[in-house]
Residue frames as a rotation matrix with the C-alpha (Angstrom) as fourth column:
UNK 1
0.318 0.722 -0.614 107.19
0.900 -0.028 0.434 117.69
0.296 -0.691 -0.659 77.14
UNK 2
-0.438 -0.545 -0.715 109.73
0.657 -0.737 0.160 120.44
-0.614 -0.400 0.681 78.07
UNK 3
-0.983 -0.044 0.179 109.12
0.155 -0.722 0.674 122.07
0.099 0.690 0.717 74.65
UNK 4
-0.153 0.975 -0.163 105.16
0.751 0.222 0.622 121.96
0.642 -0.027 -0.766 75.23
UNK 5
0.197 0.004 -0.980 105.66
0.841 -0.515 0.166 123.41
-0.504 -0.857 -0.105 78.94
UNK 6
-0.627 -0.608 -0.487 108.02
0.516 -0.792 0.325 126.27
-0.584 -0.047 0.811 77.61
UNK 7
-0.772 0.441 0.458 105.40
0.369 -0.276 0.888 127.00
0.518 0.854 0.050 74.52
UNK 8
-0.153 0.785 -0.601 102.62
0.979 0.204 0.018 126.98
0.137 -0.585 -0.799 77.15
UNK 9
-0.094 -0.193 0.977 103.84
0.110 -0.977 -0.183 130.52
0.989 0.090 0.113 78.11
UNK 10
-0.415 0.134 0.900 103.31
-0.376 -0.926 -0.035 131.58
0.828 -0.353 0.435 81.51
UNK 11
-0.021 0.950 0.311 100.36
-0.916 -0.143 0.375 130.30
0.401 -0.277 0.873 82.95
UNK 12
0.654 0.121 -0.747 101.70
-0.124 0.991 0.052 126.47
0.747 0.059 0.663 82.57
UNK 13
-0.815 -0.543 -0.203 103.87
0.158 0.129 -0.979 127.30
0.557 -0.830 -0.019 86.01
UNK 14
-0.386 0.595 0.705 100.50
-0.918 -0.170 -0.359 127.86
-0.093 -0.785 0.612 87.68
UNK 15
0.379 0.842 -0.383 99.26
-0.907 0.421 0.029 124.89
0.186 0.336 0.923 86.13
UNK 16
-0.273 -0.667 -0.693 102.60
0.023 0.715 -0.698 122.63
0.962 -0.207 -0.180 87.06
UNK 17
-0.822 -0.528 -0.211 101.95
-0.008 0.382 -0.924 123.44
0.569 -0.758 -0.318 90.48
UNK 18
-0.013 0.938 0.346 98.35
-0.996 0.019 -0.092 123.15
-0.093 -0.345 0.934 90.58
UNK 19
0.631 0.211 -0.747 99.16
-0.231 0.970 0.079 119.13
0.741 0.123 0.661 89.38
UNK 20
-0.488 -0.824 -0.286 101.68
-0.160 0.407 -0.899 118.70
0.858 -0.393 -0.330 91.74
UNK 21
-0.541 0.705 0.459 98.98
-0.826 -0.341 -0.449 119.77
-0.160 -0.622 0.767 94.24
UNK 22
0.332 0.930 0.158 96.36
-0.866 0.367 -0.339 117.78
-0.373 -0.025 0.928 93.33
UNK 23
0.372 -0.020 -0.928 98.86
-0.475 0.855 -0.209 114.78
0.798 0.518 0.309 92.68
UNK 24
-0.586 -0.687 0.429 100.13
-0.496 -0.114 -0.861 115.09
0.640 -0.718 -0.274 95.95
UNK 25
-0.582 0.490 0.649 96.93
-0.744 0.001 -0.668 114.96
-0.328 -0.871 0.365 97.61
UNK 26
0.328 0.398 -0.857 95.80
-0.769 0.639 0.002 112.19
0.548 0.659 0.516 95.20
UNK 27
-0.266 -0.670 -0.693 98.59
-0.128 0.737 -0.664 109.92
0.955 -0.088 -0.282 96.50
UNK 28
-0.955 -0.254 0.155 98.24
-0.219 0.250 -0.943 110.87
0.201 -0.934 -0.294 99.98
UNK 29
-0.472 0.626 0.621 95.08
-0.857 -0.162 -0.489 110.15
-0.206 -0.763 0.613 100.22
UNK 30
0.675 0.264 -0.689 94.52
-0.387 0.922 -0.026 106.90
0.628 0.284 0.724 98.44
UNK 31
-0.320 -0.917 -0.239 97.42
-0.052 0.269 -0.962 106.05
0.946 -0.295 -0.134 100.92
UNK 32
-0.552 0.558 0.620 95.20
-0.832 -0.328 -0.446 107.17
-0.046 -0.762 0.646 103.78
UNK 33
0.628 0.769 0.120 91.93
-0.772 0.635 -0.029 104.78
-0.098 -0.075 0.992 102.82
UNK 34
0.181 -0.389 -0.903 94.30
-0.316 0.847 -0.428 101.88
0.931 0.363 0.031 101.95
UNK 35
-0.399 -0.762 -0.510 95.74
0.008 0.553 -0.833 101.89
0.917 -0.336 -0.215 105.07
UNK 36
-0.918 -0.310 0.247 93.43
-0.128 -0.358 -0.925 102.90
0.375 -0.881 0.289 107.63
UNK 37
-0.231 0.967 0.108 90.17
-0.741 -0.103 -0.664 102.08
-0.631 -0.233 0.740 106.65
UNK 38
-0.648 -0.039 -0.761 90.26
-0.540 0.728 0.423 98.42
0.537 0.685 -0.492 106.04
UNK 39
-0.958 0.114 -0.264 88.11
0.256 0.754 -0.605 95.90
0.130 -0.647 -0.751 107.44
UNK 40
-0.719 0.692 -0.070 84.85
-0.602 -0.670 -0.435 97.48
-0.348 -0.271 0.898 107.03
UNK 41
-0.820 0.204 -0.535 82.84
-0.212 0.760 0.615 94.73
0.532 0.617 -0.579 106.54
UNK 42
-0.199 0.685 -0.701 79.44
-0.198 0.673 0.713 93.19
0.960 0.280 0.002 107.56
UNK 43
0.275 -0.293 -0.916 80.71
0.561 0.822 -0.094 90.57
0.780 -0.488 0.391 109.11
UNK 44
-0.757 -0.502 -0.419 82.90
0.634 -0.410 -0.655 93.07
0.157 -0.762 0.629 111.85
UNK 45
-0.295 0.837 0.462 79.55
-0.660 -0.528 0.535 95.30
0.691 -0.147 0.707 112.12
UNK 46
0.287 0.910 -0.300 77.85
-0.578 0.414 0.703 92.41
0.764 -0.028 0.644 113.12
UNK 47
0.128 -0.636 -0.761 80.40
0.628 0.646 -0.435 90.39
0.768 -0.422 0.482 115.16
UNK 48
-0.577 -0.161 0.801 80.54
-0.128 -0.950 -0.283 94.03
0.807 -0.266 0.528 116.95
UNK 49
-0.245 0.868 0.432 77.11
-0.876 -0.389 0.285 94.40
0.416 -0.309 0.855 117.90
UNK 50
0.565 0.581 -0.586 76.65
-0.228 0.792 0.566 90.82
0.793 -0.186 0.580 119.26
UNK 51
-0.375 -0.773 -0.512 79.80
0.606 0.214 -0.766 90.93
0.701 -0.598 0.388 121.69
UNK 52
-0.587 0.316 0.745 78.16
0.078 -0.894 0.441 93.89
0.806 0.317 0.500 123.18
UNK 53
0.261 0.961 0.093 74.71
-0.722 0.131 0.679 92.39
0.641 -0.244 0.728 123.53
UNK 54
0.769 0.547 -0.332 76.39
-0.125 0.637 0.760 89.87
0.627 -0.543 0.558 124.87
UNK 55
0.958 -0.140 0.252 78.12
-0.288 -0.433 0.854 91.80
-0.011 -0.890 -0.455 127.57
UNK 56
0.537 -0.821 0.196 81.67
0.812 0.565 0.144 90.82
-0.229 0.082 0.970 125.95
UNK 57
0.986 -0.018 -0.165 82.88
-0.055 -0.974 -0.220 94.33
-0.157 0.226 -0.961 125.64
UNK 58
0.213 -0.970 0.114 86.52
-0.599 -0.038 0.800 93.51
-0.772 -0.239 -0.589 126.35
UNK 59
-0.374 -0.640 0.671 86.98
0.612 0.374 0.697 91.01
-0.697 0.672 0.252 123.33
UNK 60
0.740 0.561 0.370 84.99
0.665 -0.531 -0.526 93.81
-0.098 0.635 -0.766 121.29
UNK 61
0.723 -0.608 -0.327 87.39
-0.543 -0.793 0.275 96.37
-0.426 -0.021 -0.904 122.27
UNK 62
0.215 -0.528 0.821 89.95
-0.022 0.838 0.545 93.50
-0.976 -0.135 0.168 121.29
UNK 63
-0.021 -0.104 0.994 88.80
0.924 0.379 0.059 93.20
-0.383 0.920 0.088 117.71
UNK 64
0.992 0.101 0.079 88.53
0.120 -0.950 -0.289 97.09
0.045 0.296 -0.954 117.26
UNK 65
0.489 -0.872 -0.023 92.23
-0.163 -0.117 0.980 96.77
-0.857 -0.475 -0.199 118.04
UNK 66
-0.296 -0.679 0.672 92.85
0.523 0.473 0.709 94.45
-0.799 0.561 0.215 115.14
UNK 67
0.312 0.827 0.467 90.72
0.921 -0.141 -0.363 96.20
-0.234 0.544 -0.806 113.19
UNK 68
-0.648 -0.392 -0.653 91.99
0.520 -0.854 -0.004 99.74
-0.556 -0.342 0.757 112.01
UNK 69
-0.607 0.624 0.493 89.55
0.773 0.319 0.548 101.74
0.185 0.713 -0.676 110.54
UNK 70
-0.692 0.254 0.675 87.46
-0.528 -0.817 -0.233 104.64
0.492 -0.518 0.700 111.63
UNK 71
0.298 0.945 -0.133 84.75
-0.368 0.242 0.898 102.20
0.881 -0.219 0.420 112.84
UNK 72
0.232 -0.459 -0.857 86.66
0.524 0.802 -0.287 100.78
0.819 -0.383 0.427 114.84
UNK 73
-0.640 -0.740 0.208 87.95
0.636 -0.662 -0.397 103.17
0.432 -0.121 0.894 116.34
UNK 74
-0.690 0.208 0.694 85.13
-0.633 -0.639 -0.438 105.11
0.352 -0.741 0.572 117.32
UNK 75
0.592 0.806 0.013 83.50
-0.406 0.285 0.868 102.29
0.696 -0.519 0.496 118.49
UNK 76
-0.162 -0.453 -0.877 86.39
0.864 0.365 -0.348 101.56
0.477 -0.814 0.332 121.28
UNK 77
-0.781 0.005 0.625 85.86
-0.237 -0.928 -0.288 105.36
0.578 -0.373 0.726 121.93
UNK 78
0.301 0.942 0.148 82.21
-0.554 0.047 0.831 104.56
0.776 -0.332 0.536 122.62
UNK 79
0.855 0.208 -0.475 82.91
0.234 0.661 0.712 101.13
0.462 -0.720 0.517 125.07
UNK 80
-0.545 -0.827 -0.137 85.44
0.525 -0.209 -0.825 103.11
0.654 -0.522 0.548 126.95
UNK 81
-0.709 0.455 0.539 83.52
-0.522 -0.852 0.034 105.60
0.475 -0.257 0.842 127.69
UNK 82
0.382 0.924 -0.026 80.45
-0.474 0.220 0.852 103.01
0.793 -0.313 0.522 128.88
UNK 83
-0.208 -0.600 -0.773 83.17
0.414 0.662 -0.625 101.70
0.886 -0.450 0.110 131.08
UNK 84
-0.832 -0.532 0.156 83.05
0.313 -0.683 -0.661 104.28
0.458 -0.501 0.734 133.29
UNK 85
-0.116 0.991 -0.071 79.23
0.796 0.135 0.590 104.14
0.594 0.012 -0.805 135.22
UNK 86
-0.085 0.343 -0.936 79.88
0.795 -0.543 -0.271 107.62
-0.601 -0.766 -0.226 137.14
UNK 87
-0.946 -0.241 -0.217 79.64
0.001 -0.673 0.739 109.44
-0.324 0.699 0.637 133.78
UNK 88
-0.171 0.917 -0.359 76.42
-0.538 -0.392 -0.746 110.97
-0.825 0.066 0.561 132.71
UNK 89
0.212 0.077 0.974 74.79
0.753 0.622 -0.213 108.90
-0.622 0.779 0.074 129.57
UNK 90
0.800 0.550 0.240 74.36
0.516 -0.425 -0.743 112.16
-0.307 0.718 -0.624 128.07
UNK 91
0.404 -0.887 -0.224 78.26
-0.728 -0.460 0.509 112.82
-0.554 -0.043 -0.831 128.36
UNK 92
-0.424 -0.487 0.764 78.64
-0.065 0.858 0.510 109.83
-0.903 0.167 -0.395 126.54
UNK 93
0.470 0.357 0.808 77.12
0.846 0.078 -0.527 110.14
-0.251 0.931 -0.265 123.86
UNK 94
0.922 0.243 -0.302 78.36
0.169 -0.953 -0.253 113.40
-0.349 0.183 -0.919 123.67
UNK 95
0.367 -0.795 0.483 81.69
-0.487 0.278 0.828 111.43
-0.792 -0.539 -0.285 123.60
UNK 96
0.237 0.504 0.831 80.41
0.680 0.525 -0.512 109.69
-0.694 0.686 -0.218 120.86
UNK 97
0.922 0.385 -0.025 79.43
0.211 -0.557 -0.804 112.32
-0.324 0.736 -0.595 118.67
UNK 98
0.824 -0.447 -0.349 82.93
-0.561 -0.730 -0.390 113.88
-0.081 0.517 -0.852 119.04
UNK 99
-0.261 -0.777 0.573 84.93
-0.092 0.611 0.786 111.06
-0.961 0.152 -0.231 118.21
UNK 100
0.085 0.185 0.979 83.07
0.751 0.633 -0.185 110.31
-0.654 0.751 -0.085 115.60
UNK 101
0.749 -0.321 -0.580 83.76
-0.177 -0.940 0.292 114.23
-0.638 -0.116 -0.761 114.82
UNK 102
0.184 -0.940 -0.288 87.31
-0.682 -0.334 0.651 113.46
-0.708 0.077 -0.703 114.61
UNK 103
-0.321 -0.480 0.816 87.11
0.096 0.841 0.533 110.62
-0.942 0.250 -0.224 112.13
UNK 104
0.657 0.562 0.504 85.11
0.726 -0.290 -0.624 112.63
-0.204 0.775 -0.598 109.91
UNK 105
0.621 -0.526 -0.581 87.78
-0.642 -0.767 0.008 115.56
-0.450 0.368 -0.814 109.53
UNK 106
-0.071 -0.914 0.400 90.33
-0.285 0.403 0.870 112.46
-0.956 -0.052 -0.289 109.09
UNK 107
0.008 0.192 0.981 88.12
0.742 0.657 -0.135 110.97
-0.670 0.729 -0.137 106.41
UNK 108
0.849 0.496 0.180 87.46
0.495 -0.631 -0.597 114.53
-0.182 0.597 -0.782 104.90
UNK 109
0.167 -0.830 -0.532 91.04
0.069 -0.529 0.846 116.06
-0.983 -0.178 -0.031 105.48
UNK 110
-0.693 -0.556 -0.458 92.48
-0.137 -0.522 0.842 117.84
-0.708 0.646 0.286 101.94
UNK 111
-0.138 0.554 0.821 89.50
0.934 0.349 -0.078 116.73
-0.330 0.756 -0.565 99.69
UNK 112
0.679 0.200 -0.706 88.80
-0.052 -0.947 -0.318 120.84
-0.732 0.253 -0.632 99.85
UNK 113
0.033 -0.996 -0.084 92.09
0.061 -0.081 0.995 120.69
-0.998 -0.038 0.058 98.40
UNK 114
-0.724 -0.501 0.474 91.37
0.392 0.267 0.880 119.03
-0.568 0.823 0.003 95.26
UNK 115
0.258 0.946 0.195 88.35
0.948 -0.210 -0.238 120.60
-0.184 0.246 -0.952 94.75
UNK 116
0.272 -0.575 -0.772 90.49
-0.334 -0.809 0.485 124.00
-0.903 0.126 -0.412 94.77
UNK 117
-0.386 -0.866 0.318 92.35
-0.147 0.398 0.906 122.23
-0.911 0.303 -0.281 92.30
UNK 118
-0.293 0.607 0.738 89.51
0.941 0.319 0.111 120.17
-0.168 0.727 -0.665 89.74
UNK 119
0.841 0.531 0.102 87.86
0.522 -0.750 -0.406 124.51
-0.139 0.395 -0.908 89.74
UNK 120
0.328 -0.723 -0.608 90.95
-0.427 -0.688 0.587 126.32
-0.843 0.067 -0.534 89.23
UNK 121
-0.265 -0.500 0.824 92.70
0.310 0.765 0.564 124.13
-0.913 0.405 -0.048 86.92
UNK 122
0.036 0.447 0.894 90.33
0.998 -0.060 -0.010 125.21
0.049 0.892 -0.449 83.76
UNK 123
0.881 0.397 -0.258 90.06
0.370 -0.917 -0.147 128.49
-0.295 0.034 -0.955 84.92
UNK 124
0.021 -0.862 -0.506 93.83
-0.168 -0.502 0.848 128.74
-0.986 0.068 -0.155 84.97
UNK 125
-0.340 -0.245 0.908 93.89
0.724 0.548 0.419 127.14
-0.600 0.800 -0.009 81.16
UNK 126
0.378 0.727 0.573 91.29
0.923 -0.243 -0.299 129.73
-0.078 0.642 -0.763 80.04
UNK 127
0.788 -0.185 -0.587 93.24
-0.180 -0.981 0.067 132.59
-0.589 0.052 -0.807 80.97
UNK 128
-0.383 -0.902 -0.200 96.41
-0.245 -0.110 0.963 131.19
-0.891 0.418 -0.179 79.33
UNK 129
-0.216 0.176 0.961 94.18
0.956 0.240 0.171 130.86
-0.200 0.955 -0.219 76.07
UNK 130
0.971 0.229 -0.063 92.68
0.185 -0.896 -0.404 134.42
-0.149 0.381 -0.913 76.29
UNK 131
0.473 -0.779 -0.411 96.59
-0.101 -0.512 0.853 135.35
-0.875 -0.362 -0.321 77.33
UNK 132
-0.467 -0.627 0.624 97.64
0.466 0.426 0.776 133.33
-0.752 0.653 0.093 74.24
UNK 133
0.298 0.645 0.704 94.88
0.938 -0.062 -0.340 134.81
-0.175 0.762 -0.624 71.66
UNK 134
0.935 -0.272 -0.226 96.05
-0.285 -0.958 -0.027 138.60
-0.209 0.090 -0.974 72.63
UNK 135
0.188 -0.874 0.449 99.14
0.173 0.479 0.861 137.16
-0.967 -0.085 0.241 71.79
UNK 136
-0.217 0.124 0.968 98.13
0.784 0.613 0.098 136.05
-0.581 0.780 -0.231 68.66
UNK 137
0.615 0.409 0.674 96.40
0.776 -0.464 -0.427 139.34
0.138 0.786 -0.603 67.60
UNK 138
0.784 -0.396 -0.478 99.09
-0.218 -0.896 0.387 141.82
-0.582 -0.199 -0.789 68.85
UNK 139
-0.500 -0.815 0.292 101.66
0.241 0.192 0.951 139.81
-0.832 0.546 0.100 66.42
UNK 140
-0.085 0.482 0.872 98.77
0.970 0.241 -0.039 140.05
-0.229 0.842 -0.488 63.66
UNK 141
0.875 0.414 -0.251 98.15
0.422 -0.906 -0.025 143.92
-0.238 -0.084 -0.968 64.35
UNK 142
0.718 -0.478 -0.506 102.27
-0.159 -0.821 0.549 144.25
-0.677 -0.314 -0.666 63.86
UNK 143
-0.794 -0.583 0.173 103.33
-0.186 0.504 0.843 142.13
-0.579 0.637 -0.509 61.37
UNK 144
-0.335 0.399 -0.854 100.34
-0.935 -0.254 0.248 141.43
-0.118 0.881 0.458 59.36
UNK 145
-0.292 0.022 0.956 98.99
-0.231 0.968 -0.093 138.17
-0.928 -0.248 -0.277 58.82
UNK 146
0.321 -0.710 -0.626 100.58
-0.931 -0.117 -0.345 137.14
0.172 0.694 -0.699 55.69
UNK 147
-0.596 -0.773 -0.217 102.81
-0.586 0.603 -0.540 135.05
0.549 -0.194 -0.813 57.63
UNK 148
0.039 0.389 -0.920 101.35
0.106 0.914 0.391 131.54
0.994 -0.113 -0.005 59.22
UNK 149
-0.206 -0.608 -0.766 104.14
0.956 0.042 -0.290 132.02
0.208 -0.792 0.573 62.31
UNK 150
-0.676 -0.055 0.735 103.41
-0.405 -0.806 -0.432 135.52
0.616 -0.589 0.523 62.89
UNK 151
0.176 0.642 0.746 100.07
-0.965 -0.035 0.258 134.01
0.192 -0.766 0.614 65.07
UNK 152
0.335 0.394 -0.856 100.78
0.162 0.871 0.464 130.16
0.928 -0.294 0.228 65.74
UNK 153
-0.901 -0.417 -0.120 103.08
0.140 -0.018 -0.990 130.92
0.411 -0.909 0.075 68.67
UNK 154
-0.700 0.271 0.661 100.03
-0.714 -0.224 -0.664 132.65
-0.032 -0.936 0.350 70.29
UNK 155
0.257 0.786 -0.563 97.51
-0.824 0.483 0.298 130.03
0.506 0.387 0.771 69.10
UNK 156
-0.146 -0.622 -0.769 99.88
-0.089 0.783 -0.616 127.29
0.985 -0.022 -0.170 70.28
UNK 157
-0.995 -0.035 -0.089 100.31
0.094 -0.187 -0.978 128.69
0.018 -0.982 0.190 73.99
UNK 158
-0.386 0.921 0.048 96.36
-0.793 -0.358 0.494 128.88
0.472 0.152 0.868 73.69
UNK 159
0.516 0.338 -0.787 95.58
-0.486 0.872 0.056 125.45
0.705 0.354 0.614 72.89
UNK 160
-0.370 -0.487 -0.791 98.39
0.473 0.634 -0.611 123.85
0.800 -0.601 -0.004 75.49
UNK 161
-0.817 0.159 0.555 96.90
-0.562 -0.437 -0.702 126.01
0.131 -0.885 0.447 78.45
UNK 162
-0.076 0.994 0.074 93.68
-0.917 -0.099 0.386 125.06
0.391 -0.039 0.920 77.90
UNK 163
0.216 0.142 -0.966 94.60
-0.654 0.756 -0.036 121.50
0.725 0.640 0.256 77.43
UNK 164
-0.628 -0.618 -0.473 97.00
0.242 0.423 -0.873 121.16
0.740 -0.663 -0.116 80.18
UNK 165
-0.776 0.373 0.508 94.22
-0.628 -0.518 -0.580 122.73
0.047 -0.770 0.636 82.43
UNK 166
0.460 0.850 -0.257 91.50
-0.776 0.526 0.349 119.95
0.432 0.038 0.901 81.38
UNK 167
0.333 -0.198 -0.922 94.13
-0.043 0.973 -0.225 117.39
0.942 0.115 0.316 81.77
UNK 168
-0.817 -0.577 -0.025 94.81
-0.068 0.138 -0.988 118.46
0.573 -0.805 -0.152 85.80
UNK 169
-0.611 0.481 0.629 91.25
-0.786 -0.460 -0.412 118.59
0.091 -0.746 0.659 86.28
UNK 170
0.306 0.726 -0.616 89.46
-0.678 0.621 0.395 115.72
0.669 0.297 0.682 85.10
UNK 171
-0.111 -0.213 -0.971 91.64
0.017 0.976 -0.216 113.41
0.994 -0.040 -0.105 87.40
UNK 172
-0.890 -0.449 -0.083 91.19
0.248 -0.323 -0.913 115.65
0.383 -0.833 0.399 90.29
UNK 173
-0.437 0.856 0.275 87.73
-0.884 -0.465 0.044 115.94
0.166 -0.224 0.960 89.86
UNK 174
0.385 0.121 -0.915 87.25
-0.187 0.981 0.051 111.67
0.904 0.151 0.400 89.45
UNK 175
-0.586 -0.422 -0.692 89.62
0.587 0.367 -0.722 111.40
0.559 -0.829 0.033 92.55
UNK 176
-0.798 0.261 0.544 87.41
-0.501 -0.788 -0.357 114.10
0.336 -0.557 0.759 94.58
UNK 177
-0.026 0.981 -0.194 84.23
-0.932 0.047 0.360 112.18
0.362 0.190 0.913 93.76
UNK 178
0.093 0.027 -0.995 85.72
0.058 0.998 0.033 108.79
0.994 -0.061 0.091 94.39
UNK 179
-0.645 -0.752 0.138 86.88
0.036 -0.210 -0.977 110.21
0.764 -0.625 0.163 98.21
UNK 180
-0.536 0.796 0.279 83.76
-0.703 -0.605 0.375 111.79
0.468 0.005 0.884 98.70
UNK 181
0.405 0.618 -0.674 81.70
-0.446 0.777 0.445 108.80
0.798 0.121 0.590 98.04
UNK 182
-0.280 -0.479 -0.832 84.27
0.413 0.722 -0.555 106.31
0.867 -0.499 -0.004 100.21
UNK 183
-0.829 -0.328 0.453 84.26
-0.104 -0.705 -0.701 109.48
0.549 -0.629 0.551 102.88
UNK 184
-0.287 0.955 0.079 80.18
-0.924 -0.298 0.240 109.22
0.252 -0.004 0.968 102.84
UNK 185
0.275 0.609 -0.744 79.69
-0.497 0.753 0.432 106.00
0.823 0.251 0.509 102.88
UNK 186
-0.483 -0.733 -0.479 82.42
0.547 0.175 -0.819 105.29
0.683 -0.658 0.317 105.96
UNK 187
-0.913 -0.169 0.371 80.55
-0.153 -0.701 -0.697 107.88
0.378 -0.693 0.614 107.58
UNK 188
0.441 0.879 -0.182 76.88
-0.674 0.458 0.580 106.34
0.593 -0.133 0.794 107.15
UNK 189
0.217 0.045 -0.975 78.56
0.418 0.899 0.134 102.86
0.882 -0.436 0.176 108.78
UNK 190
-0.806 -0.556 -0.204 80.24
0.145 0.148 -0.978 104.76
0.574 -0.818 -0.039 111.56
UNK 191
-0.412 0.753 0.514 76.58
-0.905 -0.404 -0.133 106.08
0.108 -0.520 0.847 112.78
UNK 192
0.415 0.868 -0.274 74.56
-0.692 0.496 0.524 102.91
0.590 -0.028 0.807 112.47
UNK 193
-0.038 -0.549 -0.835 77.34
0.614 0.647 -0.453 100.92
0.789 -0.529 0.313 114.49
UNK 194
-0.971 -0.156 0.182 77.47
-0.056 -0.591 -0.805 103.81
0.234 -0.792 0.565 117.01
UNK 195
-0.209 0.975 -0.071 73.76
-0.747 -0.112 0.656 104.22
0.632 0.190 0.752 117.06
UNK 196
0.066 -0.069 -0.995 73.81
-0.031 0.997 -0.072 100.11
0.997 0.035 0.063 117.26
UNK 197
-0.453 -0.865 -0.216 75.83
0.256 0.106 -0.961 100.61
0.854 -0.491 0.173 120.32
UNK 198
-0.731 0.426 0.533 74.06
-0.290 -0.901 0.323 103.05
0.618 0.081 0.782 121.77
UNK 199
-0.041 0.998 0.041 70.75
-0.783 -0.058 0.620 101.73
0.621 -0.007 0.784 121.90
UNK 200
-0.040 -0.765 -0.643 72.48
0.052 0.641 -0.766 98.70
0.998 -0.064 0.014 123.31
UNK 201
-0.577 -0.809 -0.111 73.60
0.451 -0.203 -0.869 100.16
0.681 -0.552 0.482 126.41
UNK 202
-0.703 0.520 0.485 70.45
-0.682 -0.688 -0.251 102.39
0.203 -0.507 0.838 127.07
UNK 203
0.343 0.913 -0.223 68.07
-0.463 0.371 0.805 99.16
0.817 -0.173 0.550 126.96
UNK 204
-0.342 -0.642 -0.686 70.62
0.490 0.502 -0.713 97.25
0.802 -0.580 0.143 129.63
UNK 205
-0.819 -0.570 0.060 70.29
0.200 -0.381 -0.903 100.12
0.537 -0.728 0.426 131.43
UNK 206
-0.194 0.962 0.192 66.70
-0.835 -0.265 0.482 100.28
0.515 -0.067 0.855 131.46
UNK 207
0.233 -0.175 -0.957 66.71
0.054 0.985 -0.167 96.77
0.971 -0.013 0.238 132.55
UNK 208
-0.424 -0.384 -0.820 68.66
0.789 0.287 -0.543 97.19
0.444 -0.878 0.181 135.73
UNK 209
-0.884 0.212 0.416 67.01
-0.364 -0.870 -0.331 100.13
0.292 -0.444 0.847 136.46
């Protein structure tokens, strides 16, 4: 592996720390969804929204405790906030929104990252193939090519740039998409439970009104 790296020429120190990068932020962030966004289920959607309706807010907040998750989470934001009956509605929601704000930067936090990574990555490979080809023909232009070895060196450092640049992107571009998706799909539940909520609260209030 050493000998590879060193053959690589150059280019494969931009490419070492473009994987380190984009293994870093692999790790931490499959570390992130493991731990913080469990419990998204159905079942806790639904178990939600009926405590609610039925004016149990305190064991809601209760199970949003056990519960870590971004839903969770901004839905105690939300029945805090309805605690409080000298607060405009329209400050609440607005309360809403920007929790739910902040759980979207959490869910979205370094994904730029690897994207930086999954489009650089090839680009960085292609220059260390052009880098390796002018290689190749400035030994051929001074020695002749005769000799096999007067051009594999630059061929060599070609071929491993390129390679080592597919092989930092393809996993960084699979882990981007898989985040993405989880990121999107976490963010669809946190509206329709907020929403849920919401609507909730404003028909009550119509009611007593």
């Amino acid at each position: 592996m050493y000998t590879y790296f060193v053959e690589g020429g150059i280019m494969m120190w931009l490419l070492a720390a473009l994987s380190i990068v984009g293994l870093g932020t692999i790790l931490e962030r499959t570390a992130y969804f493991m731990k913080n966004e469990q419990g998204i289920t159905t079942e806790f959607k639904e178990e939600i929204v009926n405590l609610v309706r039925a004016e149990k807010e305190n064991e809601a907040i209760a199970l949003c405790d056990k519960t870590n998750n971004s839903v969770s989470r901004t839905v105690k934001s939300i029945l805090l906030a309805y605690r409080n009956e000298n607060d405009l509605y329209e400050s609440k929601e607005k309360l809403m929104k920007e929790k739910a704000l902040e759980q979207i930067e959490n869910l979205e936090r370094r994904l730029s990252i690897l994207g930086i990574v999954a489009y650089i990555s090839p680009m960085a490979g292609l220059l260390g193939t052009v880098l390796g080809m002018i290689k190749s023909f400035k030994a051929i232009a001074l020695q002749g090519a005769g000799d096999p070895n007067v051009v594999a060196n630059g061929i060599s450092e070609a071929l491993l740039t390129t390679a080592a640049g597919l092989f930092i992107a393809i996993p960084a571009i699979i882990a981007y998409q898989t985040f993405s998706r989880k990121a999107d799909k976490i963010m669809l539940e946190i509206e329709k439970t907020s929403t849920a909520l919401i609507n909730i609260k404003k028909a009550r209030k119509k009611e007593e009104i």
